[in-house]
N, C-alpha and C positions, 0 to 999 in steps of 0.2 A: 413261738413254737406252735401256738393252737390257731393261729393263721395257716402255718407250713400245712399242717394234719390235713385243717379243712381245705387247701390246695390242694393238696392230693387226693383227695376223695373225690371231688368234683372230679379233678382227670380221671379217676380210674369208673367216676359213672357214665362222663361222654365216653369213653370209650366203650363199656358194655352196650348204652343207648346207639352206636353209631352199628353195632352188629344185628338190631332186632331184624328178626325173620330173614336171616341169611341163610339160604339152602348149603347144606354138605352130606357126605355119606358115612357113614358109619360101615368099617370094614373090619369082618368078623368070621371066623370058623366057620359059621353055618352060612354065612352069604353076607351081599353088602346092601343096606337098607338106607334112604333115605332119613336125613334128620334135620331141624331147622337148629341152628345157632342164635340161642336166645342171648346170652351176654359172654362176656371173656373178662379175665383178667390174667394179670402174670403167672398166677399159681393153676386156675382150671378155668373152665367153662361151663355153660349152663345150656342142655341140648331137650328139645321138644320132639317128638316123634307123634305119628298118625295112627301107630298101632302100639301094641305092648310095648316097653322097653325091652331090649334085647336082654338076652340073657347074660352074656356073658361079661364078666366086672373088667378083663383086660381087653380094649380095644383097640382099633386105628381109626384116629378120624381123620376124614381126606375132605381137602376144602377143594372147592371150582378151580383152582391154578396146578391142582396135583400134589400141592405141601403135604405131608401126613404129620401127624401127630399122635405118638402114642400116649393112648391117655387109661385112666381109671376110674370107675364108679368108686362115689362115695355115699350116695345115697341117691332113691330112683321114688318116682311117683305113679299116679297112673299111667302117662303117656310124655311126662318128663324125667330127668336125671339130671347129676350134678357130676362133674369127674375132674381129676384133677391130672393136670399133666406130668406125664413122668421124667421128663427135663424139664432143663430151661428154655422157655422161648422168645424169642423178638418179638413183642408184643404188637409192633406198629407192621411187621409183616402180614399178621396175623388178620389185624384189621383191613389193610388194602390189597393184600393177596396181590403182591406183583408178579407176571410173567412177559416173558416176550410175547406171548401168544395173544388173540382174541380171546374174549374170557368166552369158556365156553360149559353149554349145559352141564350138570351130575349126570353123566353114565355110570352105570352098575352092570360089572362083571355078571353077570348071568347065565349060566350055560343050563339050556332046557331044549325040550321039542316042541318044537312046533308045526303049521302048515301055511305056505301060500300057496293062493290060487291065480293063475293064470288064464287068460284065454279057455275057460270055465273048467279048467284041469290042475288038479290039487299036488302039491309036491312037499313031501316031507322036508323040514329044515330043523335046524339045530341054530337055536339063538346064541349067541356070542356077548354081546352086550343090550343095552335097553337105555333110552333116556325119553325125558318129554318130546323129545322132536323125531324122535325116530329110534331105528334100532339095527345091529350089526349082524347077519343071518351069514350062515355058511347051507350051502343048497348043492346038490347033484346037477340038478337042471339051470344053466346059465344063462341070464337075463340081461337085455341089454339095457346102456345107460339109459335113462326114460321113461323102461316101459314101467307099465300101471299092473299093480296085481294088492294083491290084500292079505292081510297076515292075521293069523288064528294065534291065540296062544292060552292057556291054561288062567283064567281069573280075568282075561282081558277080552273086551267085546271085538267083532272085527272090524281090521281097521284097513281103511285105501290108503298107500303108499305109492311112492314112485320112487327107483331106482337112482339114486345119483353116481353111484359109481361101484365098478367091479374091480376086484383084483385073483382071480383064479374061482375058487367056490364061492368067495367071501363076497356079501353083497352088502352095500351098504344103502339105508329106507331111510325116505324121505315121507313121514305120515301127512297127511292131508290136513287132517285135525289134530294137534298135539293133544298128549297124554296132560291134566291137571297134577299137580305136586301129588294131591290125595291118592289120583287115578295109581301113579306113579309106585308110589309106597303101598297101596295094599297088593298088587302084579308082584313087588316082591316076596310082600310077605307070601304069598301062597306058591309062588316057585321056590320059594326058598324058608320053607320053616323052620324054626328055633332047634338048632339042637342041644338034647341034657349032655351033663355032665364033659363038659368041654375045659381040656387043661387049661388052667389060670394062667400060663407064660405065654401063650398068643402073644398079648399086646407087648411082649415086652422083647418081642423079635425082628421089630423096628429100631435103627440106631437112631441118632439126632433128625430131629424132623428136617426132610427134605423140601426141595422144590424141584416138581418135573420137568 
C-alpha cells in the first residue's frame, strides 16, 4: 500500500515538472492577461504572472491549443496563485494540449486604439488582437500583402511590421522583432486594467473545458 501511495506521487510530480514555464492566458471580465503554468494536477493548478494577480477569484484559463478551463482561486501571492478547477479534467490532455493545428503563439483579445504609419502618414487603427509575433489591426486605410509600416500603441514602444495578409479592414502584422513574454503581459496590463468589484459567476459561465 505504501509502495502504491509513493507511485503515485512520483506520477502526479512528473507530471507538474513536465508543465514548468508553460505560457497560457488567463481570460477575465477586465481583459485576458498572460500567465505561466507552473504545475497541474487533477484537482488545480499553480499559475505565475509578470504583474499583480488578477483580481478576480472565478476565471478561464485558456491554454496554446484553445482548451479553456474554468477554474478558481484558492489562494494568490505576490505574482503567483493557486486555483482549483471547477470540473473534472483529462489530465493527460492537459499536459500535451493536443490539436489538429500547429501549436500556435497566446494571442489576447484586445480591443484598443491605436496608430500605423505608412509611407510617413499616420492612420488611426483599432487593435483586435496582440501576441508576441505580431498583432490583428482593423484600419480605414487598406494596405497591401507586404507592405512595411509601424505600429504605435499605448505601453508599447514602436514597432516595424509587415503585412501578411488582409481580409476587408482587417490586417493581419507580422513584427520584425517579436514582443518578449514580460514585453507581452505588461501591453496588457496597461490596455487593459483590473476592474473592482466584478461578479464572482464569470468563470463559472464556461461549460466542460473545451478544445478549439
Amino acid at each position: 500500500m505504501a509502495d502504491h501511495e509513493a507511485d503515485m506521487q512520483d506520477q502526479r510530480a512528473n507530471a507538474r515538472s513536465s508543465l514548468m514555464l508553460r505560457s497560457a492566458k488567463l481570460v477575465c471580465q477586465s481583459g485576458e492577461y498572460v500567465c505561466i503554468v507552473r504545475d497541474v494536477s487533477a484537482e488545480g493548478v499553480g499559475l505565475r504572472f509578470m504583474h499583480a494577480v488578477p483580481t478576480e477569484p472565478r476565471v478561464i484559463l485558456e491554454l496554446s491549443n484553445g482548451a479553456t478551463y474554468p477554474i478558481e482561486r484558492v489562494w494568490k501571492g505576490k505574482q503567483q496563485a493557486g486555483y482549483r478547477f471547477a470540473r473534472a479534467i483529462e489530465l493527460q490532455d492537459f499536459i500535451h494540449e493536443p490539436s489538429p493545428f500547429e501549436s500556435r503563439p497566446i494571442r489576447l483579445r484586445i480591443r484598443a486604439q491605436g496608430v500605423v504609419e505608412a509611407h510617413r502618414v499616420a492612420h488611426r487603427i483599432r487593435l483586435l488582437d496582440l501576441s508576441r509575433g505580431g498583432a490583428l489591426i482593423e484600419c480605414g486605410e487598406r494596405f497591401g500583402q507586404g507592405a512595411y509600416l509601424t505600429l504605435e500603441l499605448p505601453g508599447m514602444d514602436v514597432r516595424p511590421a509587415d503585412v501578411c495578409w488582409r481580409k476587408g479592414g482587417q490586417h493581419g502584422l507580422m513584427f520584425h522583432d517579436p514582443l518578449t513574454t514580460q514585453q507581452l503581459a505588461s501591453i496588457a496590463m496597461q490596455l487593459q486594467p483590473f476592474t473592482a468589484n466584478i461578479p464572482a459567476t464569470f468563470g463559472r459561465r464556461a461549460s466542460a473545458p473545451r478544445a478549439a
